[in-house]
C-alpha positions as CSV (number, residue, x, y, z in Angstrom):
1,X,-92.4,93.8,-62.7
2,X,-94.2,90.9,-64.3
3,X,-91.6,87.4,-64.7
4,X,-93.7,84.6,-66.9
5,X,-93.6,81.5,-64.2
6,X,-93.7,78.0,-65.9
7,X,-95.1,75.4,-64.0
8,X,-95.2,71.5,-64.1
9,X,-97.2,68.9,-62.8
10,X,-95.0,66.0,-62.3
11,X,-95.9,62.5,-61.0
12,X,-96.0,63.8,-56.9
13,X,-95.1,67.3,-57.2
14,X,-95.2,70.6,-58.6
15,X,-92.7,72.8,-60.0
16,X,-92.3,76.3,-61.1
17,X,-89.4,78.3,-62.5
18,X,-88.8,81.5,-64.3
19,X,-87.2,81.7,-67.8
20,X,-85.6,85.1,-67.2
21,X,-84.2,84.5,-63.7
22,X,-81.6,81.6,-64.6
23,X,-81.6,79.2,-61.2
24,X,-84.7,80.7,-59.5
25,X,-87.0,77.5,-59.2
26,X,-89.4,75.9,-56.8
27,X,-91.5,72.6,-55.6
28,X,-94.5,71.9,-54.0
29,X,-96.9,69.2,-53.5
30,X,-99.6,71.8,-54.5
31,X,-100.7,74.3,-57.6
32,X,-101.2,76.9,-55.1
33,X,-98.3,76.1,-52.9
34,X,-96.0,76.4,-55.0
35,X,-97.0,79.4,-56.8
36,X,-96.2,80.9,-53.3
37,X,-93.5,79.4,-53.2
38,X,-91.9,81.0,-56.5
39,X,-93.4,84.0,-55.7
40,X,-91.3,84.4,-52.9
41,X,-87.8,82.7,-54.8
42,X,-88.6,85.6,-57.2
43,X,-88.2,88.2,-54.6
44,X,-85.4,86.8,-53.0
45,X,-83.9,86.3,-55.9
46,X,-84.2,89.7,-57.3
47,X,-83.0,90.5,-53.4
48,X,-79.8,89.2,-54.0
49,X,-78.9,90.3,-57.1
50,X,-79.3,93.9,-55.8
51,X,-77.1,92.9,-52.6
52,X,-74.4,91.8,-55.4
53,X,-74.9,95.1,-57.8
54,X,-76.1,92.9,-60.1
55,X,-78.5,93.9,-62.9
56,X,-82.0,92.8,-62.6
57,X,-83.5,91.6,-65.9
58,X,-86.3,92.6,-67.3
59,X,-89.2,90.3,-67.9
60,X,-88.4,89.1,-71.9
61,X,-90.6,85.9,-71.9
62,X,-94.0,85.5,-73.0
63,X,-96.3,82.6,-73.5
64,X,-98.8,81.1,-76.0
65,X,-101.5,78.5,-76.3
66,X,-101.4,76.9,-79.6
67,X,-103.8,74.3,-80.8
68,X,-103.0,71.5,-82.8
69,X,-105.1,68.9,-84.0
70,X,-104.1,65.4,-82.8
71,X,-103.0,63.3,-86.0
């Protein structure tokens, strides 16, 4: 599966979540770290879920650059 990861650049830090896994977030004081970082939140996320018989949900989210001319 394929979750759409959203990530921030904030003043010292990094961080990523995933719209379709409510709660599964991460931080970083790199891009790269902590694209690792939610990488591995995903998977123990989804991990966990199964250990409760939850369902997993599928990937809904999608993204899109849109221009917009600056007034």
């Amino acid at each position: 599966m394929q979750y759409l990861v959203i990530v921030e650049k904030g003043p010292t830090s990094y961080g990523a979540y995933v719209p379709d896994l409510p709660g599964c977030a991460a931080t970083a004081e790199s891009r790269d770290e902590v694209l690792q970082l939610i990488r591995e939140a995903i998977e123990f996320h989804i991990e966990g879920l199964r250990e409760d018989g939850e369902r997993i949900p599928e990937p809904s989210s999608f993204s899109a650059v849109v221009d917009v001319k600056a007034a």
